[in-house]
SEDREN-750618 format. One line per 8 residues: their letters; for each residue x, y, z of C-alpha. Coordinates in steps of 0.2 Angstrom, whole numbers, plus 5000, padded with zeros to 4 digits. Layout:
BEGIN
A> X/Y/Z; ... $
END
This chain:
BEGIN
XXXXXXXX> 5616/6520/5467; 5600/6513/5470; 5596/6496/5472; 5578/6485/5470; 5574/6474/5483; 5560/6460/5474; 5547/6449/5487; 5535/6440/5482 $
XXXXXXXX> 5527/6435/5500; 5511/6429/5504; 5496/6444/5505; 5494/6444/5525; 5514/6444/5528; 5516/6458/5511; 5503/6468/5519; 5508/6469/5535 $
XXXXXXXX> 5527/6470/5528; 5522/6486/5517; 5513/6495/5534; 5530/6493/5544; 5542/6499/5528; 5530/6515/5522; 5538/6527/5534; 5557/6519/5534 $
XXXXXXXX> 5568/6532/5531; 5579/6519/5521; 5565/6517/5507; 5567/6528/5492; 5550/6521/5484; 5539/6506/5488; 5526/6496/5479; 5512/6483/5482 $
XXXXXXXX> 5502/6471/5470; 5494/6457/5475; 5492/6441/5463; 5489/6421/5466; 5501/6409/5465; 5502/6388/5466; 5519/6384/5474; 5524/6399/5486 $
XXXXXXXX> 5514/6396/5500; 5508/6383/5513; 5491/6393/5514; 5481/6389/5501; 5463/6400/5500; 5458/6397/5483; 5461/6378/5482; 5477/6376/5473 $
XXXXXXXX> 5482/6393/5475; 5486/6407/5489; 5486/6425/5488; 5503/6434/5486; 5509/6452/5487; 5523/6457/5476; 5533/6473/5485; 5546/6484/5473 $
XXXXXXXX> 5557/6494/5485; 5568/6505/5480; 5583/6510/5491; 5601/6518/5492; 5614/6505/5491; 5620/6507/5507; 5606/6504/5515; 5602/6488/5506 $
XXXXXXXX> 5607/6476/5518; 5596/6484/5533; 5580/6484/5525; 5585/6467/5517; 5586/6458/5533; 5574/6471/5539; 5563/6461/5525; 5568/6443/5528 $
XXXXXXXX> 5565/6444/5549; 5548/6451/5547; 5543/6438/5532; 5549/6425/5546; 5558/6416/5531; 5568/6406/5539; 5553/6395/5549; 5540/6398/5537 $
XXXXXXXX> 5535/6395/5515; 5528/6410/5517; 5539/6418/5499; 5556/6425/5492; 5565/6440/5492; 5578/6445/5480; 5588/6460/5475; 5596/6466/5457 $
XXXXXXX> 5609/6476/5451; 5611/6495/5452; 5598/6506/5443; 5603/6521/5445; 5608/6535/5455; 5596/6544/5468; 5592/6565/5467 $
END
């Protein structure tokens, strides 16, 4: 089955996080938007608001867990506000 994994991290961290997950053999499908938001983030480039980068990646359920902590390490979530991560339910199963 194929799982989501959801991050909505800040735009340097998501950018950086979407160069080093592109060639993961783990990843069935991955993709980047970049929005603003007001409460994510300690940095702060438009006045109340930071730039973010929403990642949608796609991956086998058994290889959820990796590229999840593979995810939360590189963010540095644990020292830093710089977003959230998240995954879903099962979507479906993988061709």
């Amino acid at each position: 089955m194929i799982r989501e994994i959801g991050s909505m991290v800040s735009l340097h961290v998501g950018s950086k996080l979407y160069d080093a997950l592109k060639d993961d053999d783990n990843v069935i499908y991955l993709f980047i938007e970049t929005a603003r938001s007001e409460d994510l983030f300690d940095d702060k480039q438009f006045g109340e608001f930071g730039e973010a980068a929403i990642l949608t990646i796609l991956v086998d359920e058994k290889d959820e867990d990796e590229v999840f902590s593979k995810i939360y390490e590189y963010s540095d979530l644990p020292n830093a506000d710089n977003g959230i991560i998240f995954t879903g339910q099962p979507i479906g199963n993988y061709l």
